[in-house]
Each structure stands twice: as C-alpha cells, then as structure tokens.
N, C-alpha and C positions, 0 to 999 in steps of 0.2 A: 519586446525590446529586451536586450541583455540585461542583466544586471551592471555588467562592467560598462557599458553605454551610457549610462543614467550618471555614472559617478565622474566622466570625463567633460569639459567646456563644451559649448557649443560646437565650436569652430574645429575642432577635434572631433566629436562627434558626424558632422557631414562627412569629415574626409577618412574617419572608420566607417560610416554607413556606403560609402562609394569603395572604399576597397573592399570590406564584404562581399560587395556585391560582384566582383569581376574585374572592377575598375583596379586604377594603379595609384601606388606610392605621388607622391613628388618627385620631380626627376632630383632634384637638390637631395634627396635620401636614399636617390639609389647610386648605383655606377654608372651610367648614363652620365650623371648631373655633378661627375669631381673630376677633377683635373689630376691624373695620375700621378704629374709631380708635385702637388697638394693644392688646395682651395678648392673652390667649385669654378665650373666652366660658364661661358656665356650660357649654356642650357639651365645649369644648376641655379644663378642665379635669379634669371627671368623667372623661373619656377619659383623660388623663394618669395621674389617679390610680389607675386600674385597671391599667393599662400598667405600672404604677409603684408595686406596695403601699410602705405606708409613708408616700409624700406627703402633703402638706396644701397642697395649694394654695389661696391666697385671693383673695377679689377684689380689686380695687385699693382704696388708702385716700387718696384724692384730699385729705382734709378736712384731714387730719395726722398725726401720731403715730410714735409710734416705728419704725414702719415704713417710711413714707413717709423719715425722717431716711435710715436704711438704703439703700433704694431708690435714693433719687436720688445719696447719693454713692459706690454702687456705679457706677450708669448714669451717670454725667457722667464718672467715671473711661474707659468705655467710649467714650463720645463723643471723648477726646482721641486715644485710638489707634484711631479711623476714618478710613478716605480721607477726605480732602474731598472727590472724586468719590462716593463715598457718602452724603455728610450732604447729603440729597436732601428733609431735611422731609417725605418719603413713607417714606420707610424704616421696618422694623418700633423699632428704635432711637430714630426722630426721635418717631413716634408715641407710645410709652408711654411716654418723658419727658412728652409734651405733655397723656397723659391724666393721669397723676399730677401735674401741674402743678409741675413740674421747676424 
C-alpha cells in the first residue's frame, strides 16, 4: 500500500483504490456530472448521492422560495471572498449564482 493511501479516510481510500486501478472518478467530479451553465446535472447528483449516503441533493429552484433566499445569501457571501482574478463570469461560482438567478 502507498504511503499516501494509509494517511486518507476509509471511504476515500476505496474510491482511490478503484481509480488506481482503471476505474473512474465520480461522474459529480468530472464533466460528465455539471451542468454547463453551473451546478451538477441529474448524473452529477445521483453520483453524489451514492458517494455520499444520506444526501438529498436538489435541483435548482430558480422560481423562488425558501431556498433559493438560502442559496443566494450563502453564494454572494462567497463571491465577496473571491479573487477578482477569479470573478471570470465563467467560473463554477459565477455560473450557479447566474442559474439561480442571484
């Protein structure tokens, strides 16, 4: 076993011992598994939450609601402690404010 193996979580360690070996990422951490104009996709998610019992991840609620209030004054708080070389309007950050309509 590696050295760098020994010093990461269990649950961390199965899924570096599976990509080692040929296997893959999570679709949630690759491009596969995000939503181009930000978030993760119905793939990314499912993946998540498998990776992850427990989760409930939801789609975005662009429309309103209690959630979206959450959301955006979580993520704008975020936006203030980013580089300005960062706040690229491309960025995964720039984007899921812009999907949830921030």
């Amino acid at each position: 076993m590696d050295k760098w193996a020994s010093e990461i979580p269990v649950k961390d360690a199965r899924s570096r011992a599976k990509f080692k070996e040929g296997g893959k990422t999570p679709a949630w951490q690759r491009k596969e598994g995000k939503n181009s104009s930000g978030g993760l996709n119905e793939k990314g998610r499912k993946s998540y939450e498998a990776a992850n019992p427990g989760s409930d991840l939801k789609a975005p609620q662009p429309k309103g609601g209690p959630r979206k209030k959450s959301f955006c004054a979580r993520m704008k708080g975020m936006r203030k402690r980013q580089k300005p070389s960062n706040n690229t309007g491309k960025d995964r950050l720039s984007l899921s404010l812009k999907k949830w309509n921030c």
